[in-house]
C-alpha positions as CSV (number, residue, x, y, z in Angstrom):
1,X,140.4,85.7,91.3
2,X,142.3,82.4,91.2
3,X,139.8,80.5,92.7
4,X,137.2,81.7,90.3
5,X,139.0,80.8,87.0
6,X,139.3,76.9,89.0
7,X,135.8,77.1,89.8
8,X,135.0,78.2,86.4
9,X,137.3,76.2,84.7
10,X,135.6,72.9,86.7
11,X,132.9,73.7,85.9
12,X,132.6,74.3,82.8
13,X,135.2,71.1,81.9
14,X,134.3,68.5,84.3
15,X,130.7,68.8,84.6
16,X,131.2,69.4,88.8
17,X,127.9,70.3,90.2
18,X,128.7,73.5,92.0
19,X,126.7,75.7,94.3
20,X,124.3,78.2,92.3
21,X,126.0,80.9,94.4
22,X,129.5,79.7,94.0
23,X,128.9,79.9,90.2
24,X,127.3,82.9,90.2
25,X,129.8,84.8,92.4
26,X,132.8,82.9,90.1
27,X,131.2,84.4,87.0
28,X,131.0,87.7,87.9
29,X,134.6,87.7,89.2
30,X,135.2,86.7,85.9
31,X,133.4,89.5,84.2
32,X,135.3,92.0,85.9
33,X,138.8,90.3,85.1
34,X,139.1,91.5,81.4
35,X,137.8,94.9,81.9
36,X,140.4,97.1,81.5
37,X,139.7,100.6,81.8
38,X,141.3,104.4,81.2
39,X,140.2,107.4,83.1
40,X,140.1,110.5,81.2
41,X,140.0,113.5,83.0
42,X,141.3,117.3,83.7
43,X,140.8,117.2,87.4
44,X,143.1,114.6,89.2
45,X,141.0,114.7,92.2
46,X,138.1,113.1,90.1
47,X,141.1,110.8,88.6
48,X,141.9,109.3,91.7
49,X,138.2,108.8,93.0
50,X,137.0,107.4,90.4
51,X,140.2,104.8,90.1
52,X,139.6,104.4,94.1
53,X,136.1,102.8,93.3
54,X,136.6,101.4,90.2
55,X,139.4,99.3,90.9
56,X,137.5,98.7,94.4
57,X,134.7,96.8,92.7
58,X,136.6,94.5,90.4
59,X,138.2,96.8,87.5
60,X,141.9,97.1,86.5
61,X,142.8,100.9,85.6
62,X,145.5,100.6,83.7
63,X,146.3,104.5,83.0
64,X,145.0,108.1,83.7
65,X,145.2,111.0,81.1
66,X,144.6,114.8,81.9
67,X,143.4,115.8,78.1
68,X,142.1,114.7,75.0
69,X,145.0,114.2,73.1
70,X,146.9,112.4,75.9
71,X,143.6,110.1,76.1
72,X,143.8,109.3,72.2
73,X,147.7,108.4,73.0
74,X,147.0,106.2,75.9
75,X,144.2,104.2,73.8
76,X,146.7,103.7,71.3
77,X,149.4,102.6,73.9
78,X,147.5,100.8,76.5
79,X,144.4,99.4,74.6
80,X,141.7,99.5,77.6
81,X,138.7,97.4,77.2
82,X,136.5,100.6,78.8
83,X,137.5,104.2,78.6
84,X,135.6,107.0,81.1
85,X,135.7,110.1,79.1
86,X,135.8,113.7,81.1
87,X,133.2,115.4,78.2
88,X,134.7,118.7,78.9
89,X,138.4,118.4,78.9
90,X,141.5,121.7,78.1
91,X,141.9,121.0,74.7
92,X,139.0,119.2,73.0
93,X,135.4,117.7,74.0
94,X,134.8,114.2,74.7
95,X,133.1,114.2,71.3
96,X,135.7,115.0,69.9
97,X,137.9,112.2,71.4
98,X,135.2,110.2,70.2
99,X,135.4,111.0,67.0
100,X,139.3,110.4,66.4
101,X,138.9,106.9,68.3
102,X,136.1,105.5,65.9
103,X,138.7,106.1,63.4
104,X,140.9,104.2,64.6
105,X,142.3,100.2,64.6
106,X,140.8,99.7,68.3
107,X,137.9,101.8,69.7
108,X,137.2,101.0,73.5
109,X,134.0,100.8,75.0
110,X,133.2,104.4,76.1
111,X,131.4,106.2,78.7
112,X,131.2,109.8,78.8
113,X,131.0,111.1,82.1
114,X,130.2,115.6,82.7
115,X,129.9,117.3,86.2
116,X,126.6,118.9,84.0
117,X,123.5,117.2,83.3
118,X,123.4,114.6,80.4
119,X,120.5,116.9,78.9
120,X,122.8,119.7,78.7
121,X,124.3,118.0,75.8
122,X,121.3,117.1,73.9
123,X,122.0,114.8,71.1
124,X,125.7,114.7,71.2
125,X,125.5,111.8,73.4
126,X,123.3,109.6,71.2
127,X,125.2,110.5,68.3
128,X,128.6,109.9,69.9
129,X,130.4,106.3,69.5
130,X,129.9,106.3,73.1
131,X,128.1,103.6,75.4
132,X,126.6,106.3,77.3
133,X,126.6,109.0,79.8
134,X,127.0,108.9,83.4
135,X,127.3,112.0,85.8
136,X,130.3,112.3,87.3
137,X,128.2,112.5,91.1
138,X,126.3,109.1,90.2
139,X,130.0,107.0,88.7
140,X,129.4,103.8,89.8
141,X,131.2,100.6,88.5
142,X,127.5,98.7,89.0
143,X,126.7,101.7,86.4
144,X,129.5,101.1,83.9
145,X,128.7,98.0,83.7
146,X,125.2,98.2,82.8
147,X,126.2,100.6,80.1
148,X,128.8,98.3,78.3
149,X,128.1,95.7,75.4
């Protein structure tokens, strides 16, 4: 990741011709690099796959929490750029969650992520602070990342 903030930082500084490819590559490494993201999620089993291949194509998990009101903790303690949000979760929904982070100082990008369809939840989704929803079968970080801002 080095290399990419030098090529990045030549090229943006010295006016160095680069590559097309070199740049391109270097500016997608890049966009990874402050993507920090919190997995939410009853089921540790889902936790550590889904850390396994986020972290595999370029994200930085930076925590893991098992409920809603652990998740609303470790937003407030660990600030994640991206949070993936288990909609169904012991104590609260994922709407829910939602609903107490847009209330708050720092509000993460957020994808809901269900083991049920997305149209099982109708409008909730679309009315949710969320980015959107993904199924947890079809997680992909290519897929997150087409859902953030």
């Amino acid at each position: 990741m080095q290399d990419a903030k030098n090529i990045c930082s030549i090229a943006t500084h010295k006016m160095v011709r680069l590559p097309a490819l070199q740049l391109i590559e270097a500016f997608a490494t890049m966009r990874f690099m402050s993507r920090t993201v919190l997995i939410v999620d009853d089921h540790p089993s889902f936790r550590a796959s889904a850390r396994a291949m986020l972290e595999s194509e370029g994200f930085d998990v930076v925590g893991e929490a098992e409920d809603g009101a652990s998740a609303i903790d470790a937003v407030a303690a660990l600030d994640p750029d991206v949070l993936v949000l288990d909609v169904q979760l012991p104590d609260m929904t994922g709407f829910d969650v939602c609903d107490v982070l847009q209330l708050s100082a720092t509000l993460p990008d957020i994808i809901l992520v269900s083991s049920r369809d997305g149209a099982d939840y109708g409008e909730l989704v679309a009315r949710s602070c969320a980015c959107g929803f993904v199924p947890k079968d079809e997680l992909s970080g290519d897929l997150v990342s087409a859902l953030l801002p």
